[in-house]
N, C-alpha and C positions, 0 to 999 in steps of 0.2 A: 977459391977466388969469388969476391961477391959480384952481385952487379953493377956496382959503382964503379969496380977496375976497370968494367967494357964500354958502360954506356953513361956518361956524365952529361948529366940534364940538369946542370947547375941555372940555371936562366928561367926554369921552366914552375910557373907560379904555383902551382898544386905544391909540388915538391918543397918548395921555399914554406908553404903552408902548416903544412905535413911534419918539417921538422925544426921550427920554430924561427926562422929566416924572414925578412921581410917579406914579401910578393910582388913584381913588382904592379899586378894589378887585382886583385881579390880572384882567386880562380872557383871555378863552378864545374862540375857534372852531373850526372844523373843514375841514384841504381836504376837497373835497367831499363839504362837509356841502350844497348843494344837491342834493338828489334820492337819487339812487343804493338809500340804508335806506330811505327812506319812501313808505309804502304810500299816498298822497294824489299824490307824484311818477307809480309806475307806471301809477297809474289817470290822471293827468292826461298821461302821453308815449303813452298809449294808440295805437298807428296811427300815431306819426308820430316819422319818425326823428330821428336825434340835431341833423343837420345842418339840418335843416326848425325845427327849438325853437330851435337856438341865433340864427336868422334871424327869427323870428318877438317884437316886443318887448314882449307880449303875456304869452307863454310864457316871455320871461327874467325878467321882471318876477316873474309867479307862483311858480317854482321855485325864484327866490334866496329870496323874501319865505320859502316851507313852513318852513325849520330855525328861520329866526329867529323864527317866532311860536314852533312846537313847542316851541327849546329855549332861547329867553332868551340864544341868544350874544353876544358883547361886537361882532362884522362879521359883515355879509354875504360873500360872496363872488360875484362875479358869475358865473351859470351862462352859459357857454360852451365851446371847446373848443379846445385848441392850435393847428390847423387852421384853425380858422376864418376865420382873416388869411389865409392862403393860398388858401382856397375862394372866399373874397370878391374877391379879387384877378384870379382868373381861371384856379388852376389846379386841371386834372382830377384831381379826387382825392373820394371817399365814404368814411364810416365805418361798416364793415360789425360788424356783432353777432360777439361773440365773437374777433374780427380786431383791430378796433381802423381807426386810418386807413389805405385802401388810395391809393395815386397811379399813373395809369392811364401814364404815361409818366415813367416817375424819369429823374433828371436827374443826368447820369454824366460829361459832356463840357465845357467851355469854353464850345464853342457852344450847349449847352442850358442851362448858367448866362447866357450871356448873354439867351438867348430869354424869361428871366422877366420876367414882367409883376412892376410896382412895384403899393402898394396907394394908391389916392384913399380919400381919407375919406368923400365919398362911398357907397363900396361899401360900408361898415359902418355905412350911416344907422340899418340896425334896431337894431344892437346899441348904439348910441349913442342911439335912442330908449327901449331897455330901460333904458339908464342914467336919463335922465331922469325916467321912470315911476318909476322906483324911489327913486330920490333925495327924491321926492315921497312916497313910499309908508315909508318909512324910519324917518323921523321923525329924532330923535337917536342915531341907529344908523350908524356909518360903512360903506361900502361900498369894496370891494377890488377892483381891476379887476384882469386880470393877462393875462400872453400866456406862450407859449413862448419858453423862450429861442434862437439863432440857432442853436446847435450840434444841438439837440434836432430844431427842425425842417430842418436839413441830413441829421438821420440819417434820416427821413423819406423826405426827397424820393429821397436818393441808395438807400438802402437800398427805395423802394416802396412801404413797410409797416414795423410794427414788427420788429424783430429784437435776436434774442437776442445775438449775438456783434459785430453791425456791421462785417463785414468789410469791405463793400464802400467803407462810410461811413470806415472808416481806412486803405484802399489807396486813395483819393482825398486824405487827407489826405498821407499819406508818401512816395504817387508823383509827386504833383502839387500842391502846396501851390499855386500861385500861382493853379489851379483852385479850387482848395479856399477860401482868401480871398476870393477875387473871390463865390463863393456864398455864403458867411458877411457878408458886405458887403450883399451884395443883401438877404438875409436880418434883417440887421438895422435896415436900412430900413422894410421892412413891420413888423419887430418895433414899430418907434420912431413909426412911422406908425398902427398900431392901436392903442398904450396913448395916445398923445395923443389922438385922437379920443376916447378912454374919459374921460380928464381932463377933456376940451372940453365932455364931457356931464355931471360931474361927482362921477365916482370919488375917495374920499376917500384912497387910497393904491394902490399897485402892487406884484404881485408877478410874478416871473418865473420862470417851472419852468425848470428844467434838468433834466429826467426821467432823461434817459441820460446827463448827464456822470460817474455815479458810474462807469462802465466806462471813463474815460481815467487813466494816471498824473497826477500833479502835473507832473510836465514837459511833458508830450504837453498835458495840460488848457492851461499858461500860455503853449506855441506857438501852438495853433492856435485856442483858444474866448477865454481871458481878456480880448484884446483888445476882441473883436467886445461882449462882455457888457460892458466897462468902457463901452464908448460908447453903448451905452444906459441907465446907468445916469447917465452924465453929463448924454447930453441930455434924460432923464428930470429932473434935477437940477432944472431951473431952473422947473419947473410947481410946486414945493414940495409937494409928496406924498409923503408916507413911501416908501420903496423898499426889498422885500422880495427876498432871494437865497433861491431853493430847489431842491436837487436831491436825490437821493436815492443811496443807498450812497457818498454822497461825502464818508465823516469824512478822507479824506488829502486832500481839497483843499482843505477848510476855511479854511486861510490865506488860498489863492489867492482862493477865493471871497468871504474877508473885503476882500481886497482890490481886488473890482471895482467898489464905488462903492455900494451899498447902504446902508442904516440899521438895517435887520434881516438877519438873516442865520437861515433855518431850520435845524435840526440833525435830522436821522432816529434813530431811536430805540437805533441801532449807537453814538453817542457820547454817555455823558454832559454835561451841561450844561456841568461845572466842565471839562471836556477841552474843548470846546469854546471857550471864554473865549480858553483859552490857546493855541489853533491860531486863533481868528478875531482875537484882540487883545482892547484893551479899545476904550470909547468905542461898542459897537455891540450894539443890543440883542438880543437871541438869541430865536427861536423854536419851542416840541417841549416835549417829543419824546416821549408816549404811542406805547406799540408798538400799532398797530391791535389787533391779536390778543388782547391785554391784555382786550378789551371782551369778552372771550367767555369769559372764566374765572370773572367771579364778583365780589362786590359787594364781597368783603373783599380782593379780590386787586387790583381796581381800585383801589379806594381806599387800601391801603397802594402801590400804583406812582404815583397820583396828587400822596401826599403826600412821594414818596421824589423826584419829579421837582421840587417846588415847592420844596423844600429845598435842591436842588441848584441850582434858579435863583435862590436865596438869596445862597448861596455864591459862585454864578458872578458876581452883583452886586455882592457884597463884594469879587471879584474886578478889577471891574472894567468889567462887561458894561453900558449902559446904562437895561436892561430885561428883563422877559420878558413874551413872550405865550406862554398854557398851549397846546399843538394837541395833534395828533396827530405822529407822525415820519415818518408817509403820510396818505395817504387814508382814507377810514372807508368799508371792507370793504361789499361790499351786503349782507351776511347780518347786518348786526349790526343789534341791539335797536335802534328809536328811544328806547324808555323809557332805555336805559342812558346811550345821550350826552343825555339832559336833565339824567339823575342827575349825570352826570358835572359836568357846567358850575353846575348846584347846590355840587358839592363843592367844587369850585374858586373858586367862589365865598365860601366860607363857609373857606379856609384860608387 
């Protein structure tokens, strides 16, 4: 049964965006727009870490709901964390402050791709009962589940931790591809295994980070990742959920990425809308691409980028594009105003 047989959110403007439908007023959210700005989030992660909240359905429930009362957005997003299919799964890895995710034993060899635990659904019953809590909690408000995608959490594992250059994570691909697939495989099984459990619970759509594919070429990206994303987005396909592409610094892959099987495709704040149309095609509704930073200049400078970018996804429509959803072209910065993304989703809403 998908989720469209439980929960029909035919009115609701994201969705109408999402899968080529009119809107009936431009709809707006924010990646993590759970938590991060708001001063009700730090007091409520108070003592307890990131990995402990995202476990807890309690606290995912709490922390998606904070933006959408705050700021009136068009989705939720569910609070979690790339990781977390992996942590659930059974491997040694924490997310340390200022770090990001650390993994106590990275995974460099054949033999240690092959020693990964797969994920049970199961293991993600909190975060599948966050779903439902909120789904409940929602009202007429769609909810976004999302995961990382397989290349993202390979540079992880292989790599450790975060890193700047990913060496390690591309002297694995180009020394040893057949190493490197076989992880990316395994990978996107748990990928495909945590967003249907999200579905099962009742997520109204799906997106998938690609955080670090902006650091591969177009060639190197459609060797070694395009495959492994095109198959989740296929076997994503058939729950009928919108299905969101996002990665970041990657306007030169934009085609590739338009064509790994998505319905939305995000664009980061480096490419305009109407460039974007024509590197992703038409037929697919485009998402962005506010530059985070934008929000710390000033009310007249927001507001003329706000209405320079709704223009452009005017164009981009006329072009060809499906849709747009207004976001950001990242994430929303922790030092920025809560009052200004209210303002914000107000202006957008009234353009």
């Amino acid at each position: 049964m998908t989720i469209n047989a439980r929960r029909r959110l035919t009115d609701a403007p994201f969705l109408a965006a999402a899968t080529g439908a009119l809107p009936s007023r431009r709809p707006v959210w924010f990646m993590r727009q759970a938590g991060r700005s708001l001063p009700e989030y730090r007091e409520l992660r108070k003592g307890v870490g990131m990995l402990e909240s995202c476990f807890d359905p309690e606290l995912v429930c709490e922390i998606t709901m904070q933006p959408v009362r705050r700021h009136g957005v068009d989705a939720a997003i569910l609070f979690s964390d790339i990781v977390v299919p992996l942590k659930a799964a059974g491997i040694d890895l924490d997310i340390v402050a200022g770090v990001g995710p650390v993994v106590a034993a990275p995974v460099r060899t054949v033999a240690e791709v092959r020693a990964l635990p797969r994920l049970r659904p199961e293991e993600v019953g909190a975060v599948a009962e966050g779903v439902r809590l909120l789904v409940e909690e929602l009202g007429d408000t769609p909810l976004i589940g999302f995961a990382g995608a397989p290349f993202t959490l390979a540079s992880y594992l292989v790599e450790g931790g975060p890193s700047r250059n990913h060496e390690r994570t591309k002297a694995m691909m180009y020394a040893d591809p057949t190493t490197w697939h076989e992880l990316l495989g395994v990978l996107t099984d748990i990928t495909i295994a945590f967003l249907r459990a999200q579905v099962a619970a009742g997520v109204d759509a799906i997106q998938l980070f690609d955080s670090w594919a902006g650091a591969l070429s177009e060639a190197d990206y459609r060797r070694f990742v395009l495959p492994h994303s095109e198959r989740v987005f296929a076997e994503m396909g058939a729950t009928g959920v919108p299905r969101i592409h996002f990665g970041v610094g990657t306007g030169e892959l934009l085609k590739a990425m338009g064509e790994a099987g998505a319905d939305v495709v995000g664009v980061d704040w480096r490419v305009p809308l109407t460039a974007a149309v024509r590197r992703v095609g038409a037929g697919k509704a485009l998402q962005g691409n506010l530059d985070p930073a934008v929000l710390f200049a000033g009310s007249a400078a927001i507001e003329a980028a706000a209405r320079r970018i709704a223009h452009e996804a005017d164009e981009a429509v006329a072009m060809g594009a499906a849709g747009h959803i207004f976001n950001l072209g990242h994430g929303v910065l922790p030092q920025t105003d809560p009052g200004v993304l209210t303002a914000l989703v107000e202006l957008v809403h009234e353009i």
